[in-house]
C-alpha positions as CSV (number, residue, x, y, z in Angstrom):
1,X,-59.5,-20.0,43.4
2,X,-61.2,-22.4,45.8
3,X,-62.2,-20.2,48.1
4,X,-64.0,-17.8,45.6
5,X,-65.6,-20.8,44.5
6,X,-66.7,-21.7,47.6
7,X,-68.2,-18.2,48.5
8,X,-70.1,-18.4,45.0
9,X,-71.5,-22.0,45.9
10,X,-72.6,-20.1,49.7
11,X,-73.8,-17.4,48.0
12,X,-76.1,-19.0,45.7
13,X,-77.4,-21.4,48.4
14,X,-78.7,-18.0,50.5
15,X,-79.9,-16.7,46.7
16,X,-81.8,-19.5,46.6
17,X,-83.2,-19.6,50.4
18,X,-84.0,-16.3,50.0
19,X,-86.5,-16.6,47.1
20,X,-87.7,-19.8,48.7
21,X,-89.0,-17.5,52.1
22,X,-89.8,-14.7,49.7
23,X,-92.2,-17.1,47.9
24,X,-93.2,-18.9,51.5
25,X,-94.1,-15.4,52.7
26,X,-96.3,-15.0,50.1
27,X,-98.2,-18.2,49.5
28,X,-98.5,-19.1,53.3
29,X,-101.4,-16.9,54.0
30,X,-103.9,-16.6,51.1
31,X,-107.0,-15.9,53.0
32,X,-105.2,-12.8,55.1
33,X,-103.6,-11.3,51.8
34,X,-106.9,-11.7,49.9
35,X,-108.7,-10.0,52.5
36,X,-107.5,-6.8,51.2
37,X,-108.2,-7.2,47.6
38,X,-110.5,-5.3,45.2
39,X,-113.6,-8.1,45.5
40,X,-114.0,-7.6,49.5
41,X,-114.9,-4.3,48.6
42,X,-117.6,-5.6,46.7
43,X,-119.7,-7.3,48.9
44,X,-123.1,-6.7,48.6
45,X,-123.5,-2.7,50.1
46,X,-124.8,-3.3,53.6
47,X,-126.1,0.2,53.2
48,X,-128.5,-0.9,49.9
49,X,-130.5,-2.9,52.3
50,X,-133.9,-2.3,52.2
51,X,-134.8,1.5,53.0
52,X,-135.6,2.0,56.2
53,X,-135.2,6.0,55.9
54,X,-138.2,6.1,52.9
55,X,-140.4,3.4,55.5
56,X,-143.8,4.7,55.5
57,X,-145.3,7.8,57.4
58,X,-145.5,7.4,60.9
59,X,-149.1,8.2,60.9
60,X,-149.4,4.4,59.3
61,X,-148.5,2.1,62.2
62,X,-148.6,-1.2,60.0
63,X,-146.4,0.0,57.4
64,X,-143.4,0.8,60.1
65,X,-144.4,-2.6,62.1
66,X,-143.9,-4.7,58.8
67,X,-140.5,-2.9,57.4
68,X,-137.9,-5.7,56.9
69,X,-135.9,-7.5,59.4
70,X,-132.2,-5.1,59.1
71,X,-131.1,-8.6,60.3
72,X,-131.5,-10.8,58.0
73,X,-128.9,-8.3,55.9
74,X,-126.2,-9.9,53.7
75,X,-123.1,-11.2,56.7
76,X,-120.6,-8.7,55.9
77,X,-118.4,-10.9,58.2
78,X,-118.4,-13.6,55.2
79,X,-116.4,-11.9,52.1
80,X,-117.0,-13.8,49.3
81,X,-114.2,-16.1,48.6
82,X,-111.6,-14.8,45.7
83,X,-109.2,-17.6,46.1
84,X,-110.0,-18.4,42.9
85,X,-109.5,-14.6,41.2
86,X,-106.9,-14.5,39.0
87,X,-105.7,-11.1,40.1
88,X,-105.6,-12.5,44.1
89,X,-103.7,-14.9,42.9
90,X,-101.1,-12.4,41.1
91,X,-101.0,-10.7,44.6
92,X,-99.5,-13.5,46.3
93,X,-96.8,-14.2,44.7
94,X,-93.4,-12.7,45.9
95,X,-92.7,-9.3,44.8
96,X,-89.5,-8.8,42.4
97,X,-87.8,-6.4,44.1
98,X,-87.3,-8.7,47.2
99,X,-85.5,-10.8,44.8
100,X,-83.4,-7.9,44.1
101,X,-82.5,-6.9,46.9
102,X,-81.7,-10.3,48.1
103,X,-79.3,-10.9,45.6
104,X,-77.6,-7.3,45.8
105,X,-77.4,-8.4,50.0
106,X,-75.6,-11.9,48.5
107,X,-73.4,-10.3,46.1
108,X,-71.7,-7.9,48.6
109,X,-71.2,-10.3,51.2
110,X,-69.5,-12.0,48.5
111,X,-67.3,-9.3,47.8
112,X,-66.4,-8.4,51.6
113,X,-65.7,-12.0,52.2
114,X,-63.3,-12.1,49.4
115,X,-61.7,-8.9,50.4
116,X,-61.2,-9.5,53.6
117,X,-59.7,-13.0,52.7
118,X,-57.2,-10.8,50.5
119,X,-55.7,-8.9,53.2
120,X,-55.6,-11.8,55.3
121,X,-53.3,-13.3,52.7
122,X,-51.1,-10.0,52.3
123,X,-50.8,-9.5,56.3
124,X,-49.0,-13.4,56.7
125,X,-46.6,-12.6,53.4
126,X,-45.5,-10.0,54.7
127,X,-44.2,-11.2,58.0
128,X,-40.7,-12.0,58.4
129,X,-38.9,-14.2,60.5
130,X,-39.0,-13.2,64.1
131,X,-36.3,-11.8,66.4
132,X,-35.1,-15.5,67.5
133,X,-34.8,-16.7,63.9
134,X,-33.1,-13.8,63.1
135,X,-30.6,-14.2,66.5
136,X,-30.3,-18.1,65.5
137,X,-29.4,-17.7,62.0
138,X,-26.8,-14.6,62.7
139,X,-25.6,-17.0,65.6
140,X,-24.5,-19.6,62.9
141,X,-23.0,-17.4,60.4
142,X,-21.0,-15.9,62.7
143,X,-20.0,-19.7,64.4
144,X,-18.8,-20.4,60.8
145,X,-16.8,-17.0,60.8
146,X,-15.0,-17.6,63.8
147,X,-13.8,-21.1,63.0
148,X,-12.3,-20.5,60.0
149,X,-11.1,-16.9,60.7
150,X,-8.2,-18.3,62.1
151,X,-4.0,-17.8,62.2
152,X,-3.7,-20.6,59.5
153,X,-5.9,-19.5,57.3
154,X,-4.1,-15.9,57.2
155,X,-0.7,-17.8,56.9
156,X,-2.1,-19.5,53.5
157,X,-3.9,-16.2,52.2
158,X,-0.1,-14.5,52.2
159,X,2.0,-17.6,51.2
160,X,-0.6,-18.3,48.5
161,X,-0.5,-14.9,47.4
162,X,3.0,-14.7,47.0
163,X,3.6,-17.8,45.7
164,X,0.4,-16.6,42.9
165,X,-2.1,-19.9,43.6
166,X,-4.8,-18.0,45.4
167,X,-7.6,-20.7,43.2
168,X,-9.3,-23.5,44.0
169,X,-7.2,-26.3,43.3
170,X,-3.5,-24.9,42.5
171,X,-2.4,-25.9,45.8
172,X,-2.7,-28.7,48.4
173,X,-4.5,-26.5,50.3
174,X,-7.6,-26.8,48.4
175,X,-10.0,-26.6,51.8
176,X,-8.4,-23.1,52.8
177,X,-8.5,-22.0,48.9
178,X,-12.4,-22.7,49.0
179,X,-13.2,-21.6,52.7
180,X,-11.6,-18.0,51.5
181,X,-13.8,-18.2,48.4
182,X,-16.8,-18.6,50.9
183,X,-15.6,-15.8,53.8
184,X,-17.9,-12.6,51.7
185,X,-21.0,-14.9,51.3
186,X,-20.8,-15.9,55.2
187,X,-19.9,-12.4,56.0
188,X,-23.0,-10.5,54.6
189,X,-24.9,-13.3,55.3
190,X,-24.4,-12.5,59.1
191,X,-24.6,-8.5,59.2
192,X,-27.4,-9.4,57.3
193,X,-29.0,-11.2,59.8
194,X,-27.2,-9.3,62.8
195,X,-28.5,-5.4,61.4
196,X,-32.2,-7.0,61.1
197,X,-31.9,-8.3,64.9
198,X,-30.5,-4.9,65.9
199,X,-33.9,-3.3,64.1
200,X,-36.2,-6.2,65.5
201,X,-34.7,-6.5,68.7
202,X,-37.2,-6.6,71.8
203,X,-34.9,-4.3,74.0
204,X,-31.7,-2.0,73.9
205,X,-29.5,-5.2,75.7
206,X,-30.4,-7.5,71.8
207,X,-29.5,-4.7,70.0
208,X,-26.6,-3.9,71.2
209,X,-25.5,-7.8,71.4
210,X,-26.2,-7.9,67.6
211,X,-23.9,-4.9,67.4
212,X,-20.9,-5.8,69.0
213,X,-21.0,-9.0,67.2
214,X,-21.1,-7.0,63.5
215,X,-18.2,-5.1,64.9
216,X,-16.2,-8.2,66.1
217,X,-16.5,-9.9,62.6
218,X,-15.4,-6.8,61.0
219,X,-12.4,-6.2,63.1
220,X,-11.4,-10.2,63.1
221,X,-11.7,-9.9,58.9
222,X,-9.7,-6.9,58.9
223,X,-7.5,-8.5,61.6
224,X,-7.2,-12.3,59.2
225,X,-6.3,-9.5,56.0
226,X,-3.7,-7.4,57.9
227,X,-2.1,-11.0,58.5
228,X,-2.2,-12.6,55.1
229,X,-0.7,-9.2,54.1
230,X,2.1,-9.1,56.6
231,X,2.6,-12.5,56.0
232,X,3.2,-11.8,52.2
233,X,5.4,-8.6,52.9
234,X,7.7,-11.1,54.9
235,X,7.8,-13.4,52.2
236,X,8.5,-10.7,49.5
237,X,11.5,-9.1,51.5
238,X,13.1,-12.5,52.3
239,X,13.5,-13.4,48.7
240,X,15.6,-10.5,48.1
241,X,19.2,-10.8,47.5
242,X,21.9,-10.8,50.1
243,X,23.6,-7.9,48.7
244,X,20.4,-5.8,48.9
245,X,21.1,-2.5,51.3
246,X,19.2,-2.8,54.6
247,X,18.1,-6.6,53.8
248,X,18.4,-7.3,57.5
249,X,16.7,-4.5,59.2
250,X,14.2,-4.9,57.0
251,X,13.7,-8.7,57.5
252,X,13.6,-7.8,60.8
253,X,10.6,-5.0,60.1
254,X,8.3,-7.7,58.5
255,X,9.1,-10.3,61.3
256,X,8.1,-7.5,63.9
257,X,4.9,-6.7,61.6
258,X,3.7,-10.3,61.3
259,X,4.3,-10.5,65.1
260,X,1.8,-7.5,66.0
261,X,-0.5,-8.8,63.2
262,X,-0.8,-12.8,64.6
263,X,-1.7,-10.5,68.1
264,X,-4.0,-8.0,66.7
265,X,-5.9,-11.3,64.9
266,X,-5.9,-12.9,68.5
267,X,-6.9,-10.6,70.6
268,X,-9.7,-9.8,67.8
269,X,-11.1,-13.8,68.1
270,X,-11.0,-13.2,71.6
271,X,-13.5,-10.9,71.2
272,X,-15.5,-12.1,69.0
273,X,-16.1,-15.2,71.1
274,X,-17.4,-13.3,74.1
275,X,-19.3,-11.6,71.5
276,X,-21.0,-15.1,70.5
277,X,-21.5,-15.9,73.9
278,X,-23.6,-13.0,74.6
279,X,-25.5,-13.8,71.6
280,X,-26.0,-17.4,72.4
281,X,-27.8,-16.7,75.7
282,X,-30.5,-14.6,73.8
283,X,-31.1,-17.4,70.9
């Protein structure tokens, strides 16, 4: 709103400055502009002087001797002076359609200033953060991911789960309750960030650091699940009678899947740290 009140006020101001050298170019030169009116052609008619085609025969030497002086004519140089005609003074006055067309000239520099200043404004909303915000900010998710990602973590997802006090709150372990309540917001925050780097990315060596840092959160998620479940499975088999078939053997096929799950989850971390690494040298 301020600016289209500031072109107004400008263009008003060269409105105004035009009609005042409109009118300036007008009044400045009265006796040049006069010279061309009706009343110069007027003056007294040089060729009404006296007669000297009718001057007397020739045969009568006095008459042609005495024929009046052609110079003493009316100056023709000297037009009488119409600064005081009312129609002159009509003349000098600025014609309207200068007027006009100064204020059409006004009124669309108006309107391309105010356009221009339009898509201006459209051209900065629409940029986004640039490739180093977007490395920084997937940087941090990711930082977050890894820390709490972890062996322990997994161990409370399964015991909680079996034990049925997943919320925040039923247990002591109220931190790991509400850091697994947070794990999808931080996770699609990330990729998020991560996929628009891999778009953004100046060159192929970015994009494909972004890359292997979606697929190393992906596989250490997968990897913290597949532990929390074989974790619960354990849990769930030991509480089973002694007199159940197979009890042992089984026991001893839940020990041997929590085993290979705490290494998958490991060797997943590992990963995803030289993953972050590679992504911190680029932030």
């Amino acid at each position: 709103m301020a600016r289209i009140v500031r072109l107004l006020a400008i263009g008003a101001m060269l409105l105004a400055l035009g009609a005042g050298v409109a009118a300036c170019s007008g009044e400045g030169l009265p006796g040049t502009t006069e010279a061309g009116g009706g009343e110069t052609t007027e003056a007294p008619d040089t060729t009404e002087a006296p007669d000297t085609t009718k001057a007397p025969a020739t045969t009568e030497a006095p008459a042609t001797t005495e024929a009046p002086d052609t110079t003493e004519a009316p100056d023709t140089t000297q037009a009488p002076d119409t600064t005081a005609a009312p129609d002159d003074e009509a003349e000098g006055e600025a014609p309207w359609w200068i007027l006009i067309v100064g204020g059409l000239l006004v009124l669309v520099l108006i309107i391309v200033l105010a356009t221009s200043g339009k898509k201006k404004d459209v051209r900065v909303a629409a940029t986004g953060p640039s490739w180093k915000q977007l490395a920084r900010s997937g940087y941090a998710d990711s930082r977050w991911l890894f820390d709490h990602l972890t062996e322990a973590l997994a161990l409370w997802r399964g015991n909680a789960k079996y034990d049925q006090k997943t919320d925040v709150g039923a247990t002591a372990e109220t931190a790991s309750a509400e850091t697994w309540q947070k794990l999808s917001g931080r996770m699609n925050a990330a990729t998020d960030h991560l996929y628009a780097l891999e778009a953004a990315a100046p060159d192929t060596r970015t994009a494909e650091t972004a890359r292997s840092v979606v697929d190393r959160l992906n596989d250490t998620r997968a990897g913290v699940d597949a532990r929390a479940e074989a974790r619960y499975a354990y849990r769930a088999t030991e509480a089973e009678g002694e007199g159940q078939p197979d009890r042992s053997s089984r026991l001893a096929t839940a020990r041997d899947r929590e085993q290979r799950a705490s290494e998958n989850l490991a060797e997943s971390r590992r990963r995803l740290a030289e993953a972050l690494t590679s992504l911190s040298a680029i932030t």
